[in-house]
N, C-alpha and C positions, 0 to 999 in steps of 0.2 A: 504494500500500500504506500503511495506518495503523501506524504502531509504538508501542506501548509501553515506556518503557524501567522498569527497577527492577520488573519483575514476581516473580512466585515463580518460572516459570521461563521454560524458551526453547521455543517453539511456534508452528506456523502454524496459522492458521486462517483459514476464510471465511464473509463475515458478510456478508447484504442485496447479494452479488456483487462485495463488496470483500475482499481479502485483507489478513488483519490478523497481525504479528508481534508475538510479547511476547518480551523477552529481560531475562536479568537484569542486564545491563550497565545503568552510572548513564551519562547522555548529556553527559560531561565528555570533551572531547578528540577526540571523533569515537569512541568507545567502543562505545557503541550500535550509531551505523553500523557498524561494523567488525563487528560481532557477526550484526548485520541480514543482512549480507553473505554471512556464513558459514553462515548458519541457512540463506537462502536458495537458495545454493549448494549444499548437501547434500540438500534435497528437491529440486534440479531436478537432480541428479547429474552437475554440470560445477565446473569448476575456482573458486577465490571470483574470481583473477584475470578471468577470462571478464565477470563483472557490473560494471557502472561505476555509480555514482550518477549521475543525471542531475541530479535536482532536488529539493530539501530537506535539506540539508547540515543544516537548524538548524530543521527543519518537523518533527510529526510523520508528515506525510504527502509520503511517497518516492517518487518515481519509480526505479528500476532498466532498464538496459539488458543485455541479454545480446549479448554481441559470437562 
C-alpha cells in the first residue's frame, strides 16, 4: 500500500491495482502509521489490533498483515 501522509483528508483508494491511503496525520512518531492502521481497519471491518505493520515503518510504501 502507498500512503500519503499530510493530505486534506483520510481515504482509501485504488490506483493501477495498488491500494493507496491519504490521511491527514504528519509522519512524526509513527502518527501516520497509526492513522494508516485505523483507516484500514474500519474499511476491512476488524479490530486496528488485528493488523501489524510488517514492512515500512519509515517507507511510504506499507506492507500490513491481518492476523
Amino acid at each position: 500500500m502507498r500512503v500519503t501522509p499530510r493530505a486534506g483528508r483520510n481515504a482509501l483508494t485504488e490506483e493501477d491495482g495498488q491500494l493507496r491511503a491519504q490521511v491527514t496525520a504528519v509522519p512524526e512518531d509513527g502518527r501516520a502509521n497509526r492513522a494508516v492502521q485505523a483507516l484500514l481497519a474500519e474499511a476491512l471491518g476488524v479490530a486496528r489490533t488485528r493488523l501489524s505493520l510488517i514492512r515500512g515503518a519509515t517507507s511510504r510504501d506499507k506492507l500490513f498483515r491481518l492476523d
